[in-house]
C-alpha positions in Angstrom: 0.0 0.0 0.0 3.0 2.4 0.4 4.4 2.1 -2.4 0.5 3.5 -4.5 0.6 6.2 -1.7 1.8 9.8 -2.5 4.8 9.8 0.1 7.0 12.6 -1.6 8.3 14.8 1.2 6.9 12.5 3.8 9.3 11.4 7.0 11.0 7.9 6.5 10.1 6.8 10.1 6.5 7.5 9.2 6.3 5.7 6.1 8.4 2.7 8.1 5.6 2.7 10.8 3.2 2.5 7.8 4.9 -0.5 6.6 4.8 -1.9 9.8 1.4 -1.2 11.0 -1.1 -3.7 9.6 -4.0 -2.2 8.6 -6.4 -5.1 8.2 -6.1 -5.8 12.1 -8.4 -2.0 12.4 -11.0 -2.8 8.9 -12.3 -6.6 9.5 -15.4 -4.9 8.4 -16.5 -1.8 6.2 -18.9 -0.8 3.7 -18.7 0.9 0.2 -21.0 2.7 -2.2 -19.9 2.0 -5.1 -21.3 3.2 -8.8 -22.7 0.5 -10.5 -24.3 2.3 -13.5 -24.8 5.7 -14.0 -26.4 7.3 -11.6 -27.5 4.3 -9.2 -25.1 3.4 -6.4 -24.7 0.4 -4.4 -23.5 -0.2 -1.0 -21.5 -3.2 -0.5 -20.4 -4.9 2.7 -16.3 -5.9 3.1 -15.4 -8.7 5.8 -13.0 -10.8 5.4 -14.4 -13.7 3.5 -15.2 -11.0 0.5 -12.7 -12.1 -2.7 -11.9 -8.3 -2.8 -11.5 -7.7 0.8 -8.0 -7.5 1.5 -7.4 -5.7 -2.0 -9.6 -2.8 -0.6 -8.1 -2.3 2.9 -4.9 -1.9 1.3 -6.1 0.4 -1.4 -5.2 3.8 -0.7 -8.5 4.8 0.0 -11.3 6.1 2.7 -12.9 2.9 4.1 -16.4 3.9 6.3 -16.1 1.2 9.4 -19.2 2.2 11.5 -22.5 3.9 10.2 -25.9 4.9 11.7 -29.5 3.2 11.0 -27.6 0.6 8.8 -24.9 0.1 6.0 -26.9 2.6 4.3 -27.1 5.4 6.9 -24.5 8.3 7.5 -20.7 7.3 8.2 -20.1 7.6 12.5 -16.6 6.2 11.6 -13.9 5.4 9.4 -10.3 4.8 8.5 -9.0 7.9 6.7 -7.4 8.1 3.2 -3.7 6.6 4.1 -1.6 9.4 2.3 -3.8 11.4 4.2 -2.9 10.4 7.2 0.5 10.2 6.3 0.8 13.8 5.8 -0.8 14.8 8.8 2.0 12.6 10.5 4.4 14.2 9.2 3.6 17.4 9.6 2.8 16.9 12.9 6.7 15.6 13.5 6.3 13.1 16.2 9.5 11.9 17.8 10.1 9.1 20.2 9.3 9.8 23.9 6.6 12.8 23.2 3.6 12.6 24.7 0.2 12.8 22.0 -2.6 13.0 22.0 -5.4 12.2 19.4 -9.0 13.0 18.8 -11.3 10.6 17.3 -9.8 7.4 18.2 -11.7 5.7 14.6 -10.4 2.4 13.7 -7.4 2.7 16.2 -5.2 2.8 12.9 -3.6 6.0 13.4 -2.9 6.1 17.1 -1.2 2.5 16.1 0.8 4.5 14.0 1.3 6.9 16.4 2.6 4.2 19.1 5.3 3.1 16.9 6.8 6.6 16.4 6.0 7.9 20.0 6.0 4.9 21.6 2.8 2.7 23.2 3.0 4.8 26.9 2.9 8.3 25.4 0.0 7.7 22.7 -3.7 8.4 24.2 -6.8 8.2 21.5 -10.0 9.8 22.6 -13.4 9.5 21.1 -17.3 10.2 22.5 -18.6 7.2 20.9 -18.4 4.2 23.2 -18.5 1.8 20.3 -15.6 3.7 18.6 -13.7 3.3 21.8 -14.2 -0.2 22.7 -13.6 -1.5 19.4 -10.6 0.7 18.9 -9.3 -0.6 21.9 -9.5 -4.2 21.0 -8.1 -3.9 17.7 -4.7 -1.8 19.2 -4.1 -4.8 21.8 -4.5 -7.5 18.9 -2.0 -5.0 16.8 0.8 -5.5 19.9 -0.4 -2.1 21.3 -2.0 -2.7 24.6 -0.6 0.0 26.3 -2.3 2.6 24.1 -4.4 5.2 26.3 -8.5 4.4 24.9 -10.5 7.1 26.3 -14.3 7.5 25.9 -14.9 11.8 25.9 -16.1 14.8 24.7 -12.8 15.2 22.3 -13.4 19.0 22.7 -12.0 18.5 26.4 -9.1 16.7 25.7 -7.8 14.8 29.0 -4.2 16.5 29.5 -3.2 19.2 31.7 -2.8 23.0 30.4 0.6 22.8 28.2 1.4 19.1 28.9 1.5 18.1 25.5 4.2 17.8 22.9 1.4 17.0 20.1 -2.3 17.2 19.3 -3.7 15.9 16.3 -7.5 15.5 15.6 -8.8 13.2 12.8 -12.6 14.8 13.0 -13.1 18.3 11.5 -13.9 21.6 12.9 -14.0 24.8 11.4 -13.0 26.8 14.8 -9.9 25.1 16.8 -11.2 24.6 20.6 -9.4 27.3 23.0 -9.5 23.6 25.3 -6.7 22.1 21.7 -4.7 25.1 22.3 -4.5 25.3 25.6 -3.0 21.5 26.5 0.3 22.1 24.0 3.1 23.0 25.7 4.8 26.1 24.3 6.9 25.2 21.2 4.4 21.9 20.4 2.0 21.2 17.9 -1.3 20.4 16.6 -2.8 19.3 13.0 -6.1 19.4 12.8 -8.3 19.6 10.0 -10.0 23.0 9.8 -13.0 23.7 7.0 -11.9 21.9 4.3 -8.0 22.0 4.7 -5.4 20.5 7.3 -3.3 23.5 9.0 -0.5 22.9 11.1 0.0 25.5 14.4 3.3 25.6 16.3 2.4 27.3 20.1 4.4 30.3 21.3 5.4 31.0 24.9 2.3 33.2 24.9 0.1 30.6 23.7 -0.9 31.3 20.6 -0.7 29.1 17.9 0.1 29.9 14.2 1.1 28.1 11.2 0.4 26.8 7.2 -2.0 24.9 6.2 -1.1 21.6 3.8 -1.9 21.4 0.3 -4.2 18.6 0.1 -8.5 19.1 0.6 -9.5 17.6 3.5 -13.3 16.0 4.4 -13.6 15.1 7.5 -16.7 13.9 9.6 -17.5 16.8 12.1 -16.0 16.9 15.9 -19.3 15.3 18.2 -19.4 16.6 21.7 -22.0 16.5 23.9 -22.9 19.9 23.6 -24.9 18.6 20.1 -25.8 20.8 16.7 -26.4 24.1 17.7 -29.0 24.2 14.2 -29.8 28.4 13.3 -33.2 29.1 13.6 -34.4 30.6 10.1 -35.3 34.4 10.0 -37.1 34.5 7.5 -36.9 35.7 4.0 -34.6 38.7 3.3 -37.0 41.5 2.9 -34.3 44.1 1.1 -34.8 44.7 -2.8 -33.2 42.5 -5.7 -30.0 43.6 -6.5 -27.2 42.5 -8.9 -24.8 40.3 -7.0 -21.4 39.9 -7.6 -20.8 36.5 -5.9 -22.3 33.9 -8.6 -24.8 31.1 -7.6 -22.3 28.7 -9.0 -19.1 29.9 -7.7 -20.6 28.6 -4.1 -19.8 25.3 -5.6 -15.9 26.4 -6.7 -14.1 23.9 -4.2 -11.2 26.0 -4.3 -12.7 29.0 -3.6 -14.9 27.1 -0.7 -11.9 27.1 0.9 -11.4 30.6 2.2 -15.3 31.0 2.2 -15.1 28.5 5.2 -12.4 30.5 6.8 -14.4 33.8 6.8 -17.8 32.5 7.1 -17.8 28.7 9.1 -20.1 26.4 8.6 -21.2 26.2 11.7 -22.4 29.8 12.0 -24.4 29.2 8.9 -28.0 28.0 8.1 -28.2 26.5 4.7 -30.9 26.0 2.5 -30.0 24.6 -1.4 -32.5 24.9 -4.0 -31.4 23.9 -8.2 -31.4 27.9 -8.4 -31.2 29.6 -5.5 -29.4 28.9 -2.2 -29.8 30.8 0.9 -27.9 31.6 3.9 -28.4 32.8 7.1 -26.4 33.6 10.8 -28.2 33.9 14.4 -27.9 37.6 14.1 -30.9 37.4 11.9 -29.3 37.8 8.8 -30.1 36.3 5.7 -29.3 36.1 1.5 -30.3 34.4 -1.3 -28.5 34.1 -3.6 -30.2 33.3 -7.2 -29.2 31.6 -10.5 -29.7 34.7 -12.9 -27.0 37.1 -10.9 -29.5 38.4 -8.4 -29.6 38.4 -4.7 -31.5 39.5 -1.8 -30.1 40.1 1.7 -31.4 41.9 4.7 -30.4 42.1 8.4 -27.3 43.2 10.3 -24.8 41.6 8.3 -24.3 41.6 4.3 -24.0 38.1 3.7 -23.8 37.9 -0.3 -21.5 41.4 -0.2 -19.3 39.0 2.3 -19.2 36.5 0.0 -18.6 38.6 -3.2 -16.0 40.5 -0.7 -14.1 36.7 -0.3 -14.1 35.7 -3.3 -13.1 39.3 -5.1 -9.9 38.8 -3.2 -9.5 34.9 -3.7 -9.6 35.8 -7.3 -7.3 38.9 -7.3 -4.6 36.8 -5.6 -4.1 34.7 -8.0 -6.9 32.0 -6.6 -3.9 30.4 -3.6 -4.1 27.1 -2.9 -4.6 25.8 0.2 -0.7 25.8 1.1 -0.5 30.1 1.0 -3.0 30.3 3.9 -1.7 30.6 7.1 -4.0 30.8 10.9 -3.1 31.9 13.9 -5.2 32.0 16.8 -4.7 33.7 20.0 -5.4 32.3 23.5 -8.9 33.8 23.7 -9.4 31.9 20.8 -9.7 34.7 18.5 -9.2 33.4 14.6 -7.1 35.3 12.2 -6.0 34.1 8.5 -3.9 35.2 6.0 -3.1 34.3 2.6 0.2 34.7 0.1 -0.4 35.1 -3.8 1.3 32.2 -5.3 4.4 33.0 -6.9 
């Protein structure tokens, strides 16, 4: 499987713990959905006595291990993309005898991985899903990896004292770090994390605030649970202004590159969102709201200009040169306070 992964630039000692880390031990079962004819998808269950079974676990590829209301419900948990993962790891720069800790234990794959280049005493895996735990717990003693801290939390409260950590890396996405991720990294440690729909990588100062890149790769990760729930916008209503010409287009909302930044200045999780073939709508708690409309138009009213926001975004996306990924930096201060930045490519 290493050898079909992208592993240019990537650490030696992570790829050896790759090699070494058997990932069949974490996947004895996972599900699919495959395209069996245009348009009509099928969802196919992998166990060991499948022809194609081992074939697929070590295929660099996203493999879904847990889902809800059936093999055909929503993903609750799954082994990430390996040259994914293998990125994170290195960025992240793990050496032997530093103490890490992960959120969203998952398969127990990575905090395997983990063990080998930190060693077994100084990984701990956390998750709020019991099931997640357990069987992640299971699958790192049968890997050799007993000693592997299992934790069943709320991964936005991650069990380590204030600035105990060397590293913190989270394999569930969130598109504002916790002040709680910050907070337990010792000055002059790490996290990687994946934030909107990117991986960034913050280094913490003596004053505690973290900054850094983000990687080049897109990143899609299942959302951070806690027991705090969805915290869903109530709707305001229609905007009530007047049509106007808008300069963010209906279909640049779905411009993956420029969703990026969008994400960064507008997170998902203080958005509603309401998608219609021509129209979509958006709205914030403050009672704000736009709709943005297939022939150029919009309508917006309340406190906040949320189609001039987005026009604003991507105007300056495009007049840098549309950067990738890899020329935004974060930094974040201890209050938590979010600040980005971007580089025109060269």
């Amino acid at each position: 499987m290493v050898d079909a992964m992208t592993t240019e630039g990537i650490r030696p000692d992570v790829l050896d713990a790759f090699r070494a880390e058997s990932r069949h031990v974490y996947v004895p079962r996972f599900v699919r959905r495959i395209e069996t004819a245009p348009g009509t998808w099928e969802t196919r269950v992998f166990t060991p006595d499948h022809p194609d079974w081992a074939r697929e676990v070590y295929t660099d590829q996203l493999l879904v291990t847990a889902t809800m209301f059936g093999d055909d419900g929503p993903p609750l948990s799954s082994s990430t993309v390996p040259s994914l993962m293998a990125a994170m790891l290195d960025a992240l720069a793990v050496e032997p005898g530093m103490s890490v800790v992960e959120i969203g234990a998952g398969t127990g794959y990575n905090a395997g991985i983990l063990a080998r280049l930190a060693g077994d005493d100084n990984v701990t895996t956390v998750d709020i899903e019991p099931d997640v735990t357990t069987t992640a717990r299971r699958a790192l003693t049968a890997a050799g990896h007993p000693h592997v801290t299992v934790v069943h939390t709320d991964g936005s409260r991650p069990p380590a004292a204030p600035r105990s950590l060397d590293r913190l890396i989270a394999t569930c996405g969130v598109d504002r770090v916790p002040r709680t991720w910050l907070a337990a990294v010792r000055p002059g440690g790490r996290l990687v994390l994946p934030l909107g729909t990117g991986v960034v990588c913050l280094t913490v100062d003596e004053h505690g605030h973290g900054e850094g890149p983000f990687l080049a790769m897109p990143a899609y990760f299942m959302g951070l649970r806690t027991t705090a729930g969805s915290n869903g916008i109530p709707y305001p209503g229609d905007p009530t202004d007047p049509l106007e010409p808008c300069a963010m287009p209906l279909d640049a909302w779905h411009d993956d590159a420029l969703r990026f930044p969008i994400g960064l200045a507008l997170p998902a999780s203080d958005l509603g969102q309401r998608d219609l073939p021509d129209a979509l709508t958006l709205w914030t708690g403050d009672g704000s709201v736009a709709t943005l409309h297939a022939d150029g138009t919009c309508r917006q009213s309340g406190p906040r200009r949320l189609a001039d926001e987005l026009a604003n975004v991507r105007r300056d996306f495009e007049s840098a040169g549309r950067p990738g990924r890899e020329h935004h930096r974060l930094r974040i201060d201890p209050q938590g306070r979010h600040t980005t930045s971007f580089t025109p490519p060269a």
